[in-house]
MARRODREN-471508 format. One line per 3 residues: for each residue x negated, y negated, z negated of C-alpha. Coordinates in nm, 4 decimals. Each point is the difference from the previous one (the first is absolute). Example, Ala and Ser with C-alpha at 12.3 -4.5 7.8 and 13.67 -1.06 7.14 Angstrom:
# MARRODREN-471508
-1.2300 0.4500 -0.7800; -0.1370 -0.3440 0.0660 .
# end
This chain:
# MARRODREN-471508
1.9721 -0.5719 0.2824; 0.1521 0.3473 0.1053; 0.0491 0.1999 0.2376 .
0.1533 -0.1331 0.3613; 0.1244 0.1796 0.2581; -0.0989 0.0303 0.3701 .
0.1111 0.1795 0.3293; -0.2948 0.2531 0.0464; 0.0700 0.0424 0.3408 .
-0.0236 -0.4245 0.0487; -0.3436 -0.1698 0.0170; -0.3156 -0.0322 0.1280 .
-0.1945 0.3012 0.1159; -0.3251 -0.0309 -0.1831; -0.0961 0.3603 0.0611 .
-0.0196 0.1981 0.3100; -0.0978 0.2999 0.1964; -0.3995 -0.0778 -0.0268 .
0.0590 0.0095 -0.3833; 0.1930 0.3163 0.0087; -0.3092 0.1412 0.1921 .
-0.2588 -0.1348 -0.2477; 0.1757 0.1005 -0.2984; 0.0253 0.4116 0.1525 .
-0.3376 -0.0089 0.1205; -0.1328 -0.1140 -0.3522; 0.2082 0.2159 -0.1706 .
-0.1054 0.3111 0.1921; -0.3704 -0.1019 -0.0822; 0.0859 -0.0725 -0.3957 .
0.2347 0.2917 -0.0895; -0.0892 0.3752 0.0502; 0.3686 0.1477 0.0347 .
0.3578 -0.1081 0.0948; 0.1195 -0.0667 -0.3289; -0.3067 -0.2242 -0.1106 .
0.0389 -0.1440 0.3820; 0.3683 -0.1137 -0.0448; -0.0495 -0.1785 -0.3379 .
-0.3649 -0.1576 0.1463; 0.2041 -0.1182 0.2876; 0.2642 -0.2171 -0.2337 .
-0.2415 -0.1148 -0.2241; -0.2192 -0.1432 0.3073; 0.3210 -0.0996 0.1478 .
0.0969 -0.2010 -0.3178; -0.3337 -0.1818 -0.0333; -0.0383 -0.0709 0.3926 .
0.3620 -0.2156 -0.0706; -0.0946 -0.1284 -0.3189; -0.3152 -0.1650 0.2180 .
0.2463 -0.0761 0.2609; 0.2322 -0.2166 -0.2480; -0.2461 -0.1609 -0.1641 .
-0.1713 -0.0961 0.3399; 0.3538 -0.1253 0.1285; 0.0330 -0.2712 -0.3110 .
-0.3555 -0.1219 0.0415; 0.0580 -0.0518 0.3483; 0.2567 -0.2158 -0.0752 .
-0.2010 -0.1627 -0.1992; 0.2082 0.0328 -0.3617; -0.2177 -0.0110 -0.2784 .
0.0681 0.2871 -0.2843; -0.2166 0.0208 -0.2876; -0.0572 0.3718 -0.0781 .
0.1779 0.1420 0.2913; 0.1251 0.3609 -0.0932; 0.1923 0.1733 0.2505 .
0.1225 0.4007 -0.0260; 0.1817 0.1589 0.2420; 0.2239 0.3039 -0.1532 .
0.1820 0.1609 0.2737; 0.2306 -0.2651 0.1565; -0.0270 -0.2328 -0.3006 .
-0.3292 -0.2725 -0.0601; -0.0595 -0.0773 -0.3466; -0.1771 -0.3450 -0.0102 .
-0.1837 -0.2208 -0.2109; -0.1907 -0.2994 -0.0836; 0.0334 -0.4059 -0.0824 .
0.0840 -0.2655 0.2844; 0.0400 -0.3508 -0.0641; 0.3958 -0.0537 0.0836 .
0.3387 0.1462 0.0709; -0.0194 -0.0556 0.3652; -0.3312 0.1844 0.0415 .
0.0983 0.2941 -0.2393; 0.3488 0.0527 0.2586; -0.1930 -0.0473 0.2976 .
-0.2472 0.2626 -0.1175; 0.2653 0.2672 -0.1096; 0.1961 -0.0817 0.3488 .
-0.3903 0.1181 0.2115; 0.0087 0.3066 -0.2026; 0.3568 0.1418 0.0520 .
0.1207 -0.1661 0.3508; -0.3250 0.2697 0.0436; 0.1625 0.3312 0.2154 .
0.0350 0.2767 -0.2047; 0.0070 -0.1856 -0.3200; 0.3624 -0.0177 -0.1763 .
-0.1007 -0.1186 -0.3266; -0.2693 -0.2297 -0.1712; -0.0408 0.0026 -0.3658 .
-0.0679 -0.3519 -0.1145; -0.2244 -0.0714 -0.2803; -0.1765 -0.3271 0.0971 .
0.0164 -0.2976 -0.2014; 0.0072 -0.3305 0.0732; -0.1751 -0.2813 -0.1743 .
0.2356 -0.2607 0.0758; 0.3164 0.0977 -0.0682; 0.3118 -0.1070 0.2803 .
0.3251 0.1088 0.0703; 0.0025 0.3123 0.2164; 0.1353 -0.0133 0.3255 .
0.3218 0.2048 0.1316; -0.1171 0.3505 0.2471; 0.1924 0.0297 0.3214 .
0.0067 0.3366 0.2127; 0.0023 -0.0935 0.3548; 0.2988 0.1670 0.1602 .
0.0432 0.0480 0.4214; 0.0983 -0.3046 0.1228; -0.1071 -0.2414 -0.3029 .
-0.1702 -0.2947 0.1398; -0.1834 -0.2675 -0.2115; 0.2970 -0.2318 0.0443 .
0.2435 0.2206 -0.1241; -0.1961 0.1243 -0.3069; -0.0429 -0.3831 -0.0688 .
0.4297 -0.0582 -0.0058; 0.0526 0.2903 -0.2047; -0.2273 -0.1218 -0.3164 .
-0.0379 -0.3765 0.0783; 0.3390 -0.0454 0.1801; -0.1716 -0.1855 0.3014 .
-0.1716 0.1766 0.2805; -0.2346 -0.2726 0.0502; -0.1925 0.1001 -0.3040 .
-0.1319 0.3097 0.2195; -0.3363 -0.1680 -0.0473; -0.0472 -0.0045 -0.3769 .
0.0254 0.3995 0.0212; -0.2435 -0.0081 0.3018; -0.2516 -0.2131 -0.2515 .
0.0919 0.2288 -0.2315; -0.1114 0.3006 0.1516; -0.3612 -0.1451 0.1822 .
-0.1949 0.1644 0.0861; 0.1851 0.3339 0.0186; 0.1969 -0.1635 0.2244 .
-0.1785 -0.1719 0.3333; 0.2936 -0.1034 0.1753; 0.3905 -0.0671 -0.1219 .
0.1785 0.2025 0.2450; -0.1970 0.3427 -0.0731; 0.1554 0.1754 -0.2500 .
0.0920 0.3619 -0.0003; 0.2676 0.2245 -0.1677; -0.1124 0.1462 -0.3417 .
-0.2803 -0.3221 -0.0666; 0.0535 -0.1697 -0.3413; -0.0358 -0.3878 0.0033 .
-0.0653 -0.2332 -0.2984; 0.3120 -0.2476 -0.0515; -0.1411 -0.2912 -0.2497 .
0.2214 -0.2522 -0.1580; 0.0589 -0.3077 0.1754; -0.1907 -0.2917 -0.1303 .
0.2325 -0.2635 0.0258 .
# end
């Protein structure tokens, strides 16, 4: 639990120009001057991400009891209860490999309670092989980090600069 670190500019693009034009168009109808406007325009802008987030973990189909999420600026406070380690990383990984997002604040507990798994910031050029010979000393372990990171990730040799990839122990 705490606060991780993410490259805002990195992620997936879960908001876009059709949201920008929703957001003004309901905020010129809700607020009667440009003051009121600006702040009506953030605070619809927070809640249309907070959806978005929450939509993006259900769709892949991670199961958090009493899912909180708050988006403050560029950092996502989150909450709730999730049944393991694995799911808890995975979870906080959907929220900040998010674009725009450089921070999640991590307050979700875990029933059963594992070791945590190493964080690894995707630099240019990293491929799964070489991220698996720098913490398991044998590229061939690529796919245990691939496993690792389902269903964020869909196929081993897409991943991007600035992404941050769960790195588990190795069961031997």
């Amino acid at each position: 639990m705490g606060l991780l670190s993410f490259v805002k500019s990195a992620g997936a693009k879960i908001f876009g120009r059709d949201d920008e034009k929703e957001i003004e168009k309901q905020a010129k109808a809700q607020a009667p001057d440009d003051q009121q406007m600006a702040a009506m325009r953030e605070k619809l802008r927070r809640a249309k991400m907070e959806g978005r987030l929450k939509q993006q973990i259900n769709q892949l189909g991670f199961e958090v009891e009493d899912l909180k999420i708050k988006v403050d600026g560029e950092t996502v406070h989150i909450s709730g209860k999730v049944a393991d380690q694995a799911t808890r990383e995975k979870v906080l990984l959907v929220v900040g490999n998010t674009a725009g997002i450089s921070a999640v604040d991590d307050a979700i507990e875990v029933e059963a309670s594992e070791p945590e798994a190493q964080f690894h910031t995707v630099e240019r050029g990293d491929t799964l092989s070489a991220i698996a010979k720098k913490y398991y000393g044998k590229a061939g372990k690529y796919p245990v980090i691939f496993e690792a990171n389902k269903p964020m990730l869909e196929d081993p040799d897409r991943i991007y600069p600035g992404q941050v990839l769960r790195i588990p122990a190795l069961d031997d």
